[in-house]
KEVEX-388933 format. One record per residue: residue number from 1; residue in one letter; x, y, z negated of N, C-alpha, C in turn. Coordinates in pm, whole numbers, plus 50000, padded with zeros to 5 digits. Example, Ala and Ser with C-alpha at 12.3 -4.5 7.8 and 13.67 -1.06 7.14 Angstrom:
<pts>
+-----+------+-------+-------+-------+-------+-------+-------+-------+-------+-------+
|  nr | rest |   nxx |   nyy |   nzz |  caxx |  cayy |  cazz |   cxx |   cyy |   czz |
+-----+------+-------+-------+-------+-------+-------+-------+-------+-------+-------+
|   1 |    a | 51319 | 49431 | 49220 | 51230 | 49550 | 49220 | 51320 | 49670 | 49220 |
|   2 |    s | 51285 | 49775 | 49292 | 51367 | 49894 | 49286 | 51290 | 50003 | 49213 |
+-----+------+-------+-------+-------+-------+-------+-------+-------+-------+-------+
</pts>
This chain:
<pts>
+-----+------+-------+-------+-------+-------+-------+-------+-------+-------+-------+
|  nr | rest |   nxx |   nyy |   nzz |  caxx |  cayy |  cazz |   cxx |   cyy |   czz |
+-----+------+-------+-------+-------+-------+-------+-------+-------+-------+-------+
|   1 |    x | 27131 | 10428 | 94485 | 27270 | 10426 | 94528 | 27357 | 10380 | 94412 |
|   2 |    x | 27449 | 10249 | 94429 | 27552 | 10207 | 94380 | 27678 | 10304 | 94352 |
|   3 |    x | 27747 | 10340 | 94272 | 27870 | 10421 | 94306 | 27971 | 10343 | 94266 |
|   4 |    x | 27990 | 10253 | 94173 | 28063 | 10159 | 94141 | 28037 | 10003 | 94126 |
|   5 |    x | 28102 | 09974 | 94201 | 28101 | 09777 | 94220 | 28202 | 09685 | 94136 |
|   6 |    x | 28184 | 09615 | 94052 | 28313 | 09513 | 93949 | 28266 | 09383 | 94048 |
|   7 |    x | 28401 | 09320 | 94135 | 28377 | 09210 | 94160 | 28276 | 09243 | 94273 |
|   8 |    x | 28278 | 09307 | 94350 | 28168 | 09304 | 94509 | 27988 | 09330 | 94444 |
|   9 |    x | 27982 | 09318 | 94272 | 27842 | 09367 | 94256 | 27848 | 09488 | 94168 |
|  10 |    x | 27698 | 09548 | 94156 | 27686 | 09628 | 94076 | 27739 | 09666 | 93931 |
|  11 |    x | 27800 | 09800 | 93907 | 27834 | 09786 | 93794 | 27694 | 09798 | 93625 |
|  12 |    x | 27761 | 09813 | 93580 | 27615 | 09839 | 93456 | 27522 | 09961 | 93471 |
|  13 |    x | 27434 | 09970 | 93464 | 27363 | 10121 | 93487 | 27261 | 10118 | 93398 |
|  14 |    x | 27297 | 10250 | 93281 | 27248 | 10321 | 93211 | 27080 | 10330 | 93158 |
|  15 |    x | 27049 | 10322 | 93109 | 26895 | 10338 | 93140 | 26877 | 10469 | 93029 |
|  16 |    x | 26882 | 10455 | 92877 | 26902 | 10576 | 92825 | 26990 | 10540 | 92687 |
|  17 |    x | 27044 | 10625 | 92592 | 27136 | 10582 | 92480 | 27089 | 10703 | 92373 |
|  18 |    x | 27162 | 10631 | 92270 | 27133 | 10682 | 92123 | 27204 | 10662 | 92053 |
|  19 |    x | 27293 | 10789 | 91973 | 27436 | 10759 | 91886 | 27537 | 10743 | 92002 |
|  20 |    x | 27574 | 10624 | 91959 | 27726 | 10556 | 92045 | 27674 | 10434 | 92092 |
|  21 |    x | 27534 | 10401 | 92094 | 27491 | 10304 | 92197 | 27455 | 10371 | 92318 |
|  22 |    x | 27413 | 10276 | 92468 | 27411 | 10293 | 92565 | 27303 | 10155 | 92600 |
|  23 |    x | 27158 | 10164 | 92640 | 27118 | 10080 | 92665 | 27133 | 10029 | 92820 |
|  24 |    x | 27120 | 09954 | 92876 | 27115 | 09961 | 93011 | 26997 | 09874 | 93095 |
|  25 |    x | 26960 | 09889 | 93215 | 26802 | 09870 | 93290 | 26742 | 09744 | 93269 |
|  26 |    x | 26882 | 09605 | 93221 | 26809 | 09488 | 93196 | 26814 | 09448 | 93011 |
|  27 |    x | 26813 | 09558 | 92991 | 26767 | 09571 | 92812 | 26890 | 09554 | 92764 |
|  28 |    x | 27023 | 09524 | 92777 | 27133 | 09524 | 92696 | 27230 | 09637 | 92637 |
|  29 |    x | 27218 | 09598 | 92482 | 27289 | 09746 | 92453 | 27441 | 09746 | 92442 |
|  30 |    x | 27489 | 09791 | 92456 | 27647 | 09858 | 92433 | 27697 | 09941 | 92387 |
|  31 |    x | 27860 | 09970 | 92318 | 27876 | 10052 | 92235 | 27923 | 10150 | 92349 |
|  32 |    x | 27934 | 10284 | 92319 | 27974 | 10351 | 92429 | 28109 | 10397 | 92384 |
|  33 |    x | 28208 | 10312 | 92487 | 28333 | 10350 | 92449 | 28383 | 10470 | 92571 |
|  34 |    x | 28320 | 10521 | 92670 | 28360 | 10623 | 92771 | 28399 | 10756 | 92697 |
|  35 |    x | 28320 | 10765 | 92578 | 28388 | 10894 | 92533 | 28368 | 11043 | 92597 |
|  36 |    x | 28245 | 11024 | 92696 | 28270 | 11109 | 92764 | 28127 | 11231 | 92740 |
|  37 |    x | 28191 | 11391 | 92785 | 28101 | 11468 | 92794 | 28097 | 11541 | 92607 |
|  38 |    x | 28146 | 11570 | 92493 | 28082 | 11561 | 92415 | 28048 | 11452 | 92371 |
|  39 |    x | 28000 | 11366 | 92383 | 27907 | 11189 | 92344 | 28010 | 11153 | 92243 |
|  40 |    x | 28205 | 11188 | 92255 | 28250 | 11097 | 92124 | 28265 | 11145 | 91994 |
|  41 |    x | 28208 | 11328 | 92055 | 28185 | 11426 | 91930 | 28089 | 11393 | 91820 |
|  42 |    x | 27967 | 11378 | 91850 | 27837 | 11351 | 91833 | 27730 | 11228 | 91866 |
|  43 |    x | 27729 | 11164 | 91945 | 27666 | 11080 | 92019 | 27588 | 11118 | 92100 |
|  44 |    x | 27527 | 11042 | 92171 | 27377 | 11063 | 92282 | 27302 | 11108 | 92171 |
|  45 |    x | 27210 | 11215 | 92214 | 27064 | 11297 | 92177 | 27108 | 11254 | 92035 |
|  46 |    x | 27187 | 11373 | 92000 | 27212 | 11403 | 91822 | 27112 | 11568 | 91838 |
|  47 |    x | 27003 | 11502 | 91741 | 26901 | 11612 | 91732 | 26928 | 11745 | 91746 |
|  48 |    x | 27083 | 11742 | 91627 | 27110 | 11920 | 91651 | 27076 | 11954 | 91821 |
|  49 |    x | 27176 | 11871 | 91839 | 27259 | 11920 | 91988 | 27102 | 11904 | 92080 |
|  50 |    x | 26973 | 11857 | 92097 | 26897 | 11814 | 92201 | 26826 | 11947 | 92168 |
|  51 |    x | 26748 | 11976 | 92035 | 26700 | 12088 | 91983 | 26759 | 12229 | 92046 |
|  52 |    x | 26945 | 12272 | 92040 | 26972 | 12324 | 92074 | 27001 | 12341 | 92253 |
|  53 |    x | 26972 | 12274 | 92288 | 26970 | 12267 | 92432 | 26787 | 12306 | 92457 |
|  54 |    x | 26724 | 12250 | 92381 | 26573 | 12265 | 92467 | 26578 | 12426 | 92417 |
|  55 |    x | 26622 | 12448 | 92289 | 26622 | 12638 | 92245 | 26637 | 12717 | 92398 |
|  56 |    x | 26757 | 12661 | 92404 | 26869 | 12763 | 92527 | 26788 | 12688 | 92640 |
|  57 |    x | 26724 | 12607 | 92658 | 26650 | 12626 | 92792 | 26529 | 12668 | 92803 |
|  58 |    x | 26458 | 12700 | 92723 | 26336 | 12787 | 92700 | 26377 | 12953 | 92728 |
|  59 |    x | 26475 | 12970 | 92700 | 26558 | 13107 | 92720 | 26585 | 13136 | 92850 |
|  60 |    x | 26707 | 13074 | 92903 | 26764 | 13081 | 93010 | 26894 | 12963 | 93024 |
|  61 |    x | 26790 | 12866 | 93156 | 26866 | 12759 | 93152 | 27008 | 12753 | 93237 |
|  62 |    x | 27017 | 12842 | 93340 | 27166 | 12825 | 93409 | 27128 | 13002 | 93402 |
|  63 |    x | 27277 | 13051 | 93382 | 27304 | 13176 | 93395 | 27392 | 13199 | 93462 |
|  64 |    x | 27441 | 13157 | 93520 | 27602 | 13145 | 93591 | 27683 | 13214 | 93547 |
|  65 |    x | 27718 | 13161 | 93408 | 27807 | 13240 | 93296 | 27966 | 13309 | 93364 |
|  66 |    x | 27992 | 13243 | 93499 | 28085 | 13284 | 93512 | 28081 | 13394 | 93635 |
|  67 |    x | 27940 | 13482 | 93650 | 27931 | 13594 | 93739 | 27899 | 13666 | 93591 |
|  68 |    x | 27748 | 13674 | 93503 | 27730 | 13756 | 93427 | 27723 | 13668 | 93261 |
|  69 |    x | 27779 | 13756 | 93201 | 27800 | 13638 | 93051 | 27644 | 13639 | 92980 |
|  70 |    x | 27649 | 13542 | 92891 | 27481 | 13556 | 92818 | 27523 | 13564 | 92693 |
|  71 |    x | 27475 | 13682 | 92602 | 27539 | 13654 | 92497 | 27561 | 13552 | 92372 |
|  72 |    x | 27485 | 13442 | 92389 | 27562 | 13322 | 92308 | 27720 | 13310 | 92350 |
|  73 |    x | 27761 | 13223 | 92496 | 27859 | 13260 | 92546 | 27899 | 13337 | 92500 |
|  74 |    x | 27949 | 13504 | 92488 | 27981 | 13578 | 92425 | 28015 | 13530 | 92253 |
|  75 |    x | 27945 | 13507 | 92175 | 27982 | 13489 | 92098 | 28023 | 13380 | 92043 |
|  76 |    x | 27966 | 13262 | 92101 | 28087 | 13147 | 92077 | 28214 | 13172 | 92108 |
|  77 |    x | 28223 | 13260 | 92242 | 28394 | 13320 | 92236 | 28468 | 13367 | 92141 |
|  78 |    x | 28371 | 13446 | 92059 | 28442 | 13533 | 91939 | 28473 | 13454 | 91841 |
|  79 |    x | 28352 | 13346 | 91832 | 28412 | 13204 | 91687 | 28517 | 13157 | 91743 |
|  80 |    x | 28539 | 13101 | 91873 | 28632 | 13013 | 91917 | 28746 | 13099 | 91847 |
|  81 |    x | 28784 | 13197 | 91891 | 28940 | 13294 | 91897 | 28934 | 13322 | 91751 |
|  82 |    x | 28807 | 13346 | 91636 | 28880 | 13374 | 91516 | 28941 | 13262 | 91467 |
|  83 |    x | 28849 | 13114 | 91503 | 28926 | 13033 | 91407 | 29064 | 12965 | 91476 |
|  84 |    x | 29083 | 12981 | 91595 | 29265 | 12987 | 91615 | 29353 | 13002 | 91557 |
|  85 |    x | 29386 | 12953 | 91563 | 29556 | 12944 | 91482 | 29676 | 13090 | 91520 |
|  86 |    x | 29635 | 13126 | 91603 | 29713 | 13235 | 91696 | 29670 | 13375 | 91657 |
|  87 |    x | 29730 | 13468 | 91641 | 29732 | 13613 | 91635 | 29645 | 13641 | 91774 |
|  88 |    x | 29535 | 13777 | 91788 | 29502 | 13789 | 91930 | 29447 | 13643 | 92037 |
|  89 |    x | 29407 | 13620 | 91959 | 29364 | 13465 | 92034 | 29226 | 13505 | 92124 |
|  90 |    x | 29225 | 13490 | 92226 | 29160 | 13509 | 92341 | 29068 | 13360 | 92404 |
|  91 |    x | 28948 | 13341 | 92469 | 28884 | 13235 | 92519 | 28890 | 13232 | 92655 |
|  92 |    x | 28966 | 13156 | 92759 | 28927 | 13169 | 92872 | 28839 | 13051 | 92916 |
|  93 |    x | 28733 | 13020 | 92962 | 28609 | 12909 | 92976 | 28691 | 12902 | 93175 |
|  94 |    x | 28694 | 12740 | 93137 | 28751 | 12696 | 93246 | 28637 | 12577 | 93261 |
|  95 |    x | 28620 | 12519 | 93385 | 28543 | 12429 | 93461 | 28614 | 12238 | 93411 |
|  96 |    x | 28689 | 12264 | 93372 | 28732 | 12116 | 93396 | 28822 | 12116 | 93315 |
|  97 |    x | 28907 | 11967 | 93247 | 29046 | 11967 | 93194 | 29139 | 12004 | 93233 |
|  98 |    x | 29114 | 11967 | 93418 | 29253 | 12030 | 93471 | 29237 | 12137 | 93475 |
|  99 |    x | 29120 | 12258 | 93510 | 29169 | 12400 | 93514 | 29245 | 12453 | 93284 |
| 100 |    x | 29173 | 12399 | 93230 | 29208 | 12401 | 93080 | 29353 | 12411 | 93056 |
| 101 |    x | 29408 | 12275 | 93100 | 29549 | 12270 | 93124 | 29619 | 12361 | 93178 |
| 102 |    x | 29603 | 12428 | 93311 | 29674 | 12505 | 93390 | 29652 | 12649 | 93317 |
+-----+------+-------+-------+-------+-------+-------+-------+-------+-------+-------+
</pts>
């Protein structure tokens, strides 16, 4: 399945990336300017970050942090709020930019 068309054809599709490249299915690479997900923090599969994901999925891969917390969650909350700028600084974990915003 297509989800996006430029011009009535297919748009580029992904095959896999590394850093701030993005290869795609007929071998061409690109810089990845989408920015998106984390990716303009770090890049695609920055070891820390892949390492720490296979950790936490050997553990427990979906917890549905937002019925029961796990305590990483938990304590990334507590780093987040000390290093704030704010007195009493509190974490609320929202789904999206727009809930963030609101």
């Amino acid at each position: 399945m297509v989800n996006t068309l430029y011009r009535g054809r297919p748009a580029i599709a992904w095959r896999e990336a590394l850093g701030g490249n993005v290869l795609d299915v007929d071998g061409n690479r690109y810089i990845d300017l989408t920015a998106g997900f984390g990716v303009a923090a770090v890049g695609h599969r920055h070891p820390a970050v892949v390492a720490a994901v296979a950790g936490q999925a050997g553990r427990l891969l979906h917890g549905l942090g937002d019925v029961a917390p796990h305590p990483a969650r938990v304590a990334l909350a507590e780093r987040l709020a000390a290093r704030a700028s704010v007195d009493d600084a509190v974490v609320h974990w929202a789904v999206s930019g727009a809930d963030a915003v609101e």
